[in-house]
Steps between C-alpha positions, in 0.01 A plus 500: 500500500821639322357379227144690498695840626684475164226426294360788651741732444527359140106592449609849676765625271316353173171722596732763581659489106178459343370756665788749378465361145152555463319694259464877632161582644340754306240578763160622419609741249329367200669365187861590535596378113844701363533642220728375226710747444887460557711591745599927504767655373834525657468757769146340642394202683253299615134581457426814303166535490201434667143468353148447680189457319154484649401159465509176270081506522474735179660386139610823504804480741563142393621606158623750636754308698594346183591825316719582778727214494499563146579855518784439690707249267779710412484729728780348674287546863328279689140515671265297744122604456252418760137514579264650757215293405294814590593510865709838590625353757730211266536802318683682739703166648587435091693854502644400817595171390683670154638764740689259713659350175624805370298660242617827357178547307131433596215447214161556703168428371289571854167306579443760669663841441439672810586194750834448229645836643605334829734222265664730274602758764687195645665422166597901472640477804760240416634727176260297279317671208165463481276429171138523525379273182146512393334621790636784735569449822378841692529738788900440513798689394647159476455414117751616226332421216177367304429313235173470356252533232337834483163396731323776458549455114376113536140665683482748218505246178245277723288782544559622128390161368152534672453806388581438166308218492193740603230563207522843402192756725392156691442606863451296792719200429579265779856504667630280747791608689770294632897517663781364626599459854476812733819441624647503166635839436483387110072453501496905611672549214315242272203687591613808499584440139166357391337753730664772309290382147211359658406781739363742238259265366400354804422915608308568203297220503601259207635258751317393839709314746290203618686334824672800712314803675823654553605521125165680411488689829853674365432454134487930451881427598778510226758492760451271775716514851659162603263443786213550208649257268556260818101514659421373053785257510331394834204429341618342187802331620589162356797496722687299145308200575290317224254354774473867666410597163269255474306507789454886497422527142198232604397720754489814281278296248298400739487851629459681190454295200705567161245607173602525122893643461669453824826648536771351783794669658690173602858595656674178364482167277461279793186708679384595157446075350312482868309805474454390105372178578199611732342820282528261222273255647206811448251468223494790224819657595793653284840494733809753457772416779831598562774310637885550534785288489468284152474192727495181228106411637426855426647498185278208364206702670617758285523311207111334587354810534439492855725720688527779245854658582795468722764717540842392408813569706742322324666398886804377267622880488417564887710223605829629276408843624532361857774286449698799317409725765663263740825423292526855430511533908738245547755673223499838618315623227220785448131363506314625223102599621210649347297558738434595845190324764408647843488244715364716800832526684732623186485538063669121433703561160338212236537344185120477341477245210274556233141269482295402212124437483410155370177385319331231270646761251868511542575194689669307246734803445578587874493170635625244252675751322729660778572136571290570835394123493484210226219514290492105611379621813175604381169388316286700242793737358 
């Protein structure tokens, strides 16, 4: 017997130190990889800063994660980035989770800006400064600063390309509408932006929108209210998912059937290659479709001819503006901005980045060129 109570206690104490020794549990707050920058200067410690991105289901955010932890080297701070895998909810318990480990800055891209207000307001509460990056997060006082592309400028070259594509006193050309997510603060201004070109010609007559009532219900409309651009984005949302895209733009050709030059407002690469893929499988069409983001399958579309632009933001400069931002925060020093976004609750001060348009034309120079990607990457150049 005094044998088995020993053993026992033997098995107690070892499941006791294994226990303590184990890795730490990271929860359900998505990836929790650090980033690989060293540790902060004298004067700081421990975790500097804190970034959350939306999810790993889009290449987007995926390289993006990778041009973080290269942004930092050097920097001499360190950072943990995490994702919400499109949940709010892990959204807001990945703050909390960067919170409790002593974050003095917080780099935010929401899944949802309106729902994101509730997780930043908790990280402004503990002293921490907040950076909105990419998308807003809105209706909160709670957000220092943003950095971004200029959105509505992204909406106006996609709309520009249409119409430039446009044969000179043709009327009645076929247009196909589509957005981002409605609870994406950045689609209202992607649209607002391509609304801003394409309105005029869709009033006069040169274009006619084919798949949303609302669009030619309010086409006499230059300026359109939020709630207007949200009952079009209603209509034409892709919510940034290629099978969304694909399934409604099925339904629209069903609906109303694409003839001669058709002209596509896509909102990015990923719901533009969907959106691509069914009009193209129409007889005795010509297709002009925009896209956004200069993912690498886009950029072979763009070099086959298929999708016939995509708008570059060379995310290599909105990461360092991000990352400067935050090191700039962390040193005391004065945050340069150009730019200033209402976010419904207060004017956020932002940095905008510049974007470039990018066709069969000028794709060797702005993507292989810049060094955007390898020319290896790609076929056909």
């Amino acid at each position: 017997m005094k044998r088995l109570l020993t053993a026992a206690l033997v098995l107690s104490l070892s499941l006791s130190l294994f226990a303590g020794c184990g890795s730490k549990d990271t929860g359900t707050s998505g990836s929790t990889d650090t980033g690989s920058g060293t540790e902060q200067p004298a004067g700081g410690s421990g975790l500097a800063i804190g970034i959350v991105l939306p999810t790993k289901e889009e290449p987007r955010w995926v390289q993006d994660e990778a041009r973080f932890k290269a942004a930092l080297e050097g920097t001499g701070y360190s950072a943990e980035i995490l994702f919400s895998q499109g949940d709010s909810a892990r959204e807001k318990q990945n703050v909390e989770t960067l919170i409790a480990k002593g974050i003095k800055v917080l780099i935010i891209t929401p899944h949802d800006g309106g729902a994101a207000a509730a997780a930043v307001e908790a990280a402004k509460e503990e002293g921490i400064t907040v950076i909105s990056y990419d998308r807003l997060v809105t209706n909160t006082d709670a957000v220092d600063y943003y950095i971004t592309f200029n959105s509505v400028s992204v909406g106006e070259a996609q709309g520009q390309y249409l119409v430039d594509q446009l044969e000179s006193g043709s009327t009645g050309n076929n247009l196909y509408l589509y957005a981002g997510a409605a609870t994406d603060n950045n689609a209202f201004l992607f649209f607002e932006g391509a609304w801003n070109v394409l309105q005029p010609k869709i009033a006069d007559g040169t274009f006619v929108v084919k798949n949303s009532t609302k669009a030619v219900e309010l086409k006499d409309k230059a300026t359109l209210t939020r709630e207007e651009m949200g009952q079009i984005i209603e209509q034409v949302t892709t919510d940034w998912k290629p099978e969304v895209a694909k399934s409604k733009s099925e339904s629209h050709i069903t609906a109303a059937p694409p003839q001669g030059k058709t002209y596509i407002l896509a909102p990015n690469d990923g719901t533009s290659r969907a959106i691509y893929d069914q009009f193209a499988k129409e007889s005795g069409i010509e297709i002009f479709i925009t896209g956004q983001d200069a993912e690498v399958p886009s950029i072979q579309y763009v070099i086959d001819g298929k999708q016939s632009m995509t708008v570059l933001k060379d995310v290599r400069d909105l990461v360092l503006g991000a990352i400067q931002t935050a090191t700039d925060v962390l040193e005391g020093k004065e945050v340069e901005t150009n730019g200033l976004y209402d976010n419904g609750k207060v004017e956020v001060k932002a940095k905008d980045i510049k974007v470039i348009t990018v066709t069969q034309d000028n794709v060797q120079d702005t993507i292989i060129g810049s060094g955007y990607y390898e020319a290896s990457e790609f076929t056909g150049l």
